[in-house]
N, C-alpha and C positions, 0 to 999 in steps of 0.2 A: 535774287531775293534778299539776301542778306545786303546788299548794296542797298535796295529800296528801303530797308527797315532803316539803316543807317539814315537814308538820306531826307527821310520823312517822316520818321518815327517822330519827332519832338514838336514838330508843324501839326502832327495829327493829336497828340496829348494837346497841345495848346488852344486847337480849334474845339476841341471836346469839349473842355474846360467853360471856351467862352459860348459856346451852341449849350449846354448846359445851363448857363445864369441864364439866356434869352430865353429860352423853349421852357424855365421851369414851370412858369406860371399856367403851361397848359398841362400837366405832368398830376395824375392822381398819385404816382409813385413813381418811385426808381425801378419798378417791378411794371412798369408800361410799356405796352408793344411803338410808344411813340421814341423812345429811348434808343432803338433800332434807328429809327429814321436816324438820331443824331449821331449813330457811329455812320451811318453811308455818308452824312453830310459833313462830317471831322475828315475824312476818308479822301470826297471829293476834293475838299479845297487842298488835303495837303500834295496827293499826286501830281493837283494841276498847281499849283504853286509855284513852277517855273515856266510856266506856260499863260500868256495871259488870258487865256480860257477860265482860268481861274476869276475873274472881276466876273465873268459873265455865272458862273455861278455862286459867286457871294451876292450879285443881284438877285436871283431866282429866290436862295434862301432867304434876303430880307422880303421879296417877295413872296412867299408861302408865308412867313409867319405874321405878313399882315394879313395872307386871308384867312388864318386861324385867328387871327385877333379880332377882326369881324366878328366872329360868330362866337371871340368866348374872351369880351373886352374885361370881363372883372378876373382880380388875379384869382383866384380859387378857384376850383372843378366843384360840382355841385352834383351830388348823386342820388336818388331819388331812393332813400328807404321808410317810404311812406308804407300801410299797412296793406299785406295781398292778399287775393283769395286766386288758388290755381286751379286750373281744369285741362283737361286733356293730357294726364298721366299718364294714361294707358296707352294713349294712341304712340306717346315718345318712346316708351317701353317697348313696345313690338317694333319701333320703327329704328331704334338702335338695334336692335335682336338682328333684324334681318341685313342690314348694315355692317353689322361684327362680321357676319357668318356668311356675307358676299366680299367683304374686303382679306379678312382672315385664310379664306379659300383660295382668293386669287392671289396674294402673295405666298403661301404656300406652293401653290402652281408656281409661278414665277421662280421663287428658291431652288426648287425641284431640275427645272427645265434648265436656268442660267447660272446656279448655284447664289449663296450667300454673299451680298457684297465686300460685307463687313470682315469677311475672312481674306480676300484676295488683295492681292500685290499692292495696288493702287483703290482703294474705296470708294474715294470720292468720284472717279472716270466710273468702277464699276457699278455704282447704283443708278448711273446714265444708260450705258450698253445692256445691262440686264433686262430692260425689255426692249429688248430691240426683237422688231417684228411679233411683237404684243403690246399694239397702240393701244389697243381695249385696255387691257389689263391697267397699262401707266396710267391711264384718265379711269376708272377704278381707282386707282390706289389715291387720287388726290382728293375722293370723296373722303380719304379716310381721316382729313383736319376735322370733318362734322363729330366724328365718333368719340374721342377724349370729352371733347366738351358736353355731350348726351352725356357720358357715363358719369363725370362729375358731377352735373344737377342732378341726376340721377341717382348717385352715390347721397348727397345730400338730403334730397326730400322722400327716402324711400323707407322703411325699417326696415327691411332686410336689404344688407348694402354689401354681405360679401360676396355675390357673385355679380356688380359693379365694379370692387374691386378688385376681382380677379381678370376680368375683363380688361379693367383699362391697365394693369399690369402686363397683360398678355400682350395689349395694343402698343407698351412703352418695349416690349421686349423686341416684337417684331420692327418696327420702327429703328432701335438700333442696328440690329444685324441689317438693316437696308444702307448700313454705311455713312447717315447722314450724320454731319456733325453738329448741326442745330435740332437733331432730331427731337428732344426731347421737350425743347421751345414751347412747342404747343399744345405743352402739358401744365407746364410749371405755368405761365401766364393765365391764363385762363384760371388756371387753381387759385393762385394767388387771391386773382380777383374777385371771384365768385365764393371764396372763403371768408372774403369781407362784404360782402354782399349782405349789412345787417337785417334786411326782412325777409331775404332769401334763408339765411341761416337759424333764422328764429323757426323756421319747419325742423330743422336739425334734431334726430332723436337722442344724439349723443354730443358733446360735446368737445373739441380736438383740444387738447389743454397744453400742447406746445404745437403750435403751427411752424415754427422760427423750425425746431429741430425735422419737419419734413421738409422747408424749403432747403435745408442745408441738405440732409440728404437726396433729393431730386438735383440739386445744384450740383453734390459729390458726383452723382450718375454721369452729368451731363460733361464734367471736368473729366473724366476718366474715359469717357466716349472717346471724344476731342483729344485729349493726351495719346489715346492709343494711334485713333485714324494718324493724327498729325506725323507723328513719331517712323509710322511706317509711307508716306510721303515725305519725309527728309530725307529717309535714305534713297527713296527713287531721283529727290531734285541732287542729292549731293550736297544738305544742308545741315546745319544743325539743328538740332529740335529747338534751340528759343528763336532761332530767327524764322525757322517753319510759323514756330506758334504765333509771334510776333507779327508776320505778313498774313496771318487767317485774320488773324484780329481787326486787320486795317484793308481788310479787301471788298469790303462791303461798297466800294466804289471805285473797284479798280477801274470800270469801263473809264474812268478819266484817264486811266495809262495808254488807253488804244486811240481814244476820240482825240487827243490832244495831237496825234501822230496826223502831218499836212496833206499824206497820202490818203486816210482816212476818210478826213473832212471832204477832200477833195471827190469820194467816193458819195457821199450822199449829196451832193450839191443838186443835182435832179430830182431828190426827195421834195415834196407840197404839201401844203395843206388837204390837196385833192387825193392823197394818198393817206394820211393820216386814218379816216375810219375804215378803208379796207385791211388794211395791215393791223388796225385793231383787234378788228373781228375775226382777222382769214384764221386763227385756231378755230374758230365753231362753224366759219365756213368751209373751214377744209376739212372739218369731223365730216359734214354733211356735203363733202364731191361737190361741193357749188363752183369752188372754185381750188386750183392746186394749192399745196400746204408751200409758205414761203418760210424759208432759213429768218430766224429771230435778228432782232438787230446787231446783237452780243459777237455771233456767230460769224455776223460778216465779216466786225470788226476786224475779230481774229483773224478771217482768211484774207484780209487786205491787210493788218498787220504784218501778216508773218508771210505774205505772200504764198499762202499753199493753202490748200481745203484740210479740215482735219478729217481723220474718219470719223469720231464721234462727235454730235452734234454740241460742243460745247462753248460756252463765251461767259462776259460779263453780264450780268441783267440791264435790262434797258432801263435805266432810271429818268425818272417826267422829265426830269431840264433837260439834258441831256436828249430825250424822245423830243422836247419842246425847240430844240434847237434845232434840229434835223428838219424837222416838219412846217414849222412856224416862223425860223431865222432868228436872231437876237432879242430883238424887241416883243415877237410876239411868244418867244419861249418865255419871257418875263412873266407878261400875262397869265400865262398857260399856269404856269409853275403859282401865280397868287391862286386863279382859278382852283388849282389841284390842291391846294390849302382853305379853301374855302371847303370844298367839299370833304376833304379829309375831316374837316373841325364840325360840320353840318352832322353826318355820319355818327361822328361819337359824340354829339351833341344827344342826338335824338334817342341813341344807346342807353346815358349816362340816365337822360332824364324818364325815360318809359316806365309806365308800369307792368309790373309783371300779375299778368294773368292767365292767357292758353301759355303754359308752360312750353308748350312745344315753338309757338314762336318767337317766345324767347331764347330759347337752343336756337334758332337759326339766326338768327339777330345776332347772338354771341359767336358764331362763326361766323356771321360779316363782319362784325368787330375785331375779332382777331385774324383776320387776311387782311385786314383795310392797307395794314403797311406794305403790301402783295400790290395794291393800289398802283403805289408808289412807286417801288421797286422793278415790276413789269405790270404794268395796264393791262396786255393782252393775255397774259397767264391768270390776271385778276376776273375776269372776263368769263374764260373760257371756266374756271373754277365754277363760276357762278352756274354757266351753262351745262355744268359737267352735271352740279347738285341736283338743278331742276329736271336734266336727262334723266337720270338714271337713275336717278333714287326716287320720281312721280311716281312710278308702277309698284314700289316697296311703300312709297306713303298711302296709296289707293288701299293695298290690302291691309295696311294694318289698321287702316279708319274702319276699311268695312269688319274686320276682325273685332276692334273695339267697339263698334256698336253692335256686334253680333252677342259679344260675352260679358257688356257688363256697363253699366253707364261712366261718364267721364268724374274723375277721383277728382271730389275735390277736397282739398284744405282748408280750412280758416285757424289764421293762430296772427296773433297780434304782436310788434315787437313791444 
C-alpha cells in the first residue's frame, strides 16, 4: 500500500489537476457528484501508467468528454430557476413516512442479527458480510439513497421541518454505523445543491444565513468517519494511517491494479458483446430466478489476481472502459465509453433544465441524478438500483396516493423568486 502511494501518488495529483481544467466547463461546482468521476479517472491513468493499458484509457476519457461536449458544447451549466408552482406534497410525505419506517426497521433487524459495522475489526469487509443471507434486507437498504433526498425537499418546502430534520439526522446516523466511509456523500451533495436551487428555495419559510458553516460541519462528520474507519484498517494492513488514508483516496480505480495483470486480461478474452446485456441485467434477473446470480466483474478479477476465491464477495467496481474493453475490445470500448458520456451529459442535461412541478417527481429525478455516477462506476448495480426503487417501493407509492386522495387534495404552492 504504502509502495503504491509512493509510486503513484504524484502521477494521480497531476492527472487531477489536468482532468480538472478539461471537465471544468461541465462542472456547476466543486461540490458535483461529476468530481467523483475525475478522482476514478486521476486514479485510472496513474495505476495503469506503467502499463500501456493506460493510452487505452486516456482514449476512453478524451472520448466521454466528447460525448459530454455534444450535449453541453457552451462553457457554462445552465440551471432552470424559472418560477414554480408544486403539487403532490402529500403524496411525497407519506411516501417518505413509509420509506423511513421500512428502511430504518430493516437495518435495525440487520444490526441486531450481524451486529454494527462500524464498531468491528475491519468495517469496510464488515458492512459487506453483515447481510449475508439477508439478500432482501441489502436491496432494501439501497432504496435508502431515495430517503435523504425526500427529506431535504421536504425539509425545505414544509413549515414544520423539525421532524425532517430529525429524520434525515437519524438516516445520517444509521448510515455511519453501517461502516461506510463515503457514507455521508449522499447527503452533503444533494444538500449542497438543492440549497441553491433558487426557485426551490424561494418556498423556504426560513431562511439558512450561513450555509458555508453546515457544509463544513457535515464535511467535519464525514472526515472523522473516514479517519476513524481508516485508522482501524491500518492496523489490520500493517500501515500507517497517512498512507492507509492516501491509498482510500486514490482507489476509486483501483480495478486498473487487477485488469492490467496479463492473467487477468487473459481471463476475459471469451467475454462479447453477446454477453454484455445479460451480465448487465443478471442483478434483476437473478432477484427474479430467471436466471443464476453471477460473481460481479471486480470479484473475479480478484479471484484470478490472487488466485483464490475470497469468502466475501468483494472487488474493484466495474468501471464503463474498463466493462467496455472486456465486452467491446479496444476500439469499441472507445465508443462505448463517448456513448456512456453522451448519456451521462443527456441525463443531467434534462435534470439541470426541468421544471419543477409534481414535486414528487422531481425527488425521484434527483435520485437519478445523484446515482448517475453509480452509471459509471458499476452499470449493473446502477440498473438494478433502479429496479430495486420501482420494486419495492410501487406497493408504498400505491398506498400513499390512495392515502392522499383519501385525506386531503394535493398542496400546492405558488411563490415567485
Amino acid at each position: 500500500m504504502e509502495e503504491a502511494v509512493l509510486k503513484y501518488g504524484i502521477i494521480y495529483l497531476v492527472s487531477l489537476l489536468c482532468l480538472y481544467i478539461c471537465f471544468k466547463r461541465f462542472l456547476y461546482s466543486i461540490i458535483d457528484p461529476l468530481v467523483q468521476i475525475l478522482l476514478l479517472f486521476a486514479s485510472l491513468i496513474a495505476f495503469a501508467s506503467d502499463h500501456p493499458l493506460v493510452f487505452y484509457i486516456v482514449f476512453c476519457i478524451i472520448a466521454f468528454w466528447v460525448g459530454m461536449y455534444m450535449v453541453f458544447p457552451k462553457s457554462k451549466i445552465e440551471r432552470n430557476f424559472s418560477n414554480i408552482q408544486i403539487t403532490n406534497v402529500l403524496n411525497l410525505k407519506l411516501y417518505t413516512y413509509f420509506l423511513v419506517f421500512l428502511y430504518v426497521g430493516s437495518i435495525l433487524y440487520v444490526f441486531a442479527k450481524s451486529g454494527i459495522p462500524l464498531f468491528s475489526d475491519n468495517p469496510t469487509e464488515a458492512k459487506i458480510s453483515t447481510f449475508e443471507g439477508m439478500g432482501i434486507l441489502r436491496r432494501i437498504s439501497f432504496i435508502g439513497t431515495i430517503i435523504p433526498i425526500n427529506l431535504i425537499i421536504l425539509m425545505i418546502i414544509s413549515k414544520k421541518k423539525r421532524l425532517f430534520i430529525f429524520l434525515l439526522a437519524l438516516f445520517c446516523i444509521l448510515k455511519i454505523f453501517q461502516g461506510s466511509k463515503s457514507s455521508l456523500i449522499g447527503v452533503i451533495l444533494p444538500l449542497y445543491y438543492l440549497f441553491t436551487q433558487k426557485n426551490l428555495m424561494s418556498l423556504n419559510s426560513f431562511k439558512i444565513r450561513n450555509r458555508k458553516t453546515l457544509y463544513f460541519l457535515l464535511g467535519g462528520i464525514i472526515l472523522g468517519v473516514l479517519g476513524y474507519i481508516v485508522s482501524k484498517e491500518a492496523v489490520l494492513e500493517g500501515s500507517t494511517f497517512i498512507y492507509s488514508l492516501g491509498f482510500r483516496l486514490m482507489e476509486f480505480g483501483d480495478i486498473a491494479l487487477y485488469y492490467k495483470d496479463d492473467s487477468v486480461q487473459e481471463y476475459f478474452q471469451n467475454y462479447s458483446a453477446l454477453d454484455y446485456i445479460g451480465d448487465e441485467l443478471n442483478g434483476i434477473l437473478g432477484m427474479l430466478r430467471i436466471v443464476p446470480y453471477k460473481y460481479p466483474l471486480g470479484f473475479l478479477m480478484v479471484e484470478q489476481f490472487n488466485a483464490y476465491t475470497p469468502d466475501v464477495v468483494v472487488g474493484p467496481n466495474g468501471i464503463f472502459l474498463i466493462k467496455g474493453h472486456i465486452y467491446f475490445g479496444y476500439l469499441g470500448g472507445i465508443v462505448y465509453s463517448m456513448l456512456c458520456g453522451y448519456i451521462f451529459a443527456r441525463i443531467r442535461k434534462y435534470y439541470f433544465s426541468m421544471e419543477i412541478k409534481d414535486i414528487f417527481w422531481y425527488a425521484l429525478m434527483t435520485t437519478v441524478f445523484f446515482s448517475l455516477a453509480g452509471f459509471l462506476r458499476e452499470s449493473g448495480q446502477f440498473y438494478s438500483l433502479l429496479f430495486d426503487i420501482a420494486f419495492f417501493t410501487f406497493p408504498i407509492l400505491f398506498i400513499s396516493q390512495c392515502l392522499s386522495k383519501f385525506y386531503g387534495r394535493n398542496v400546492r404552492i405558488r411563490r415567485c423568486i
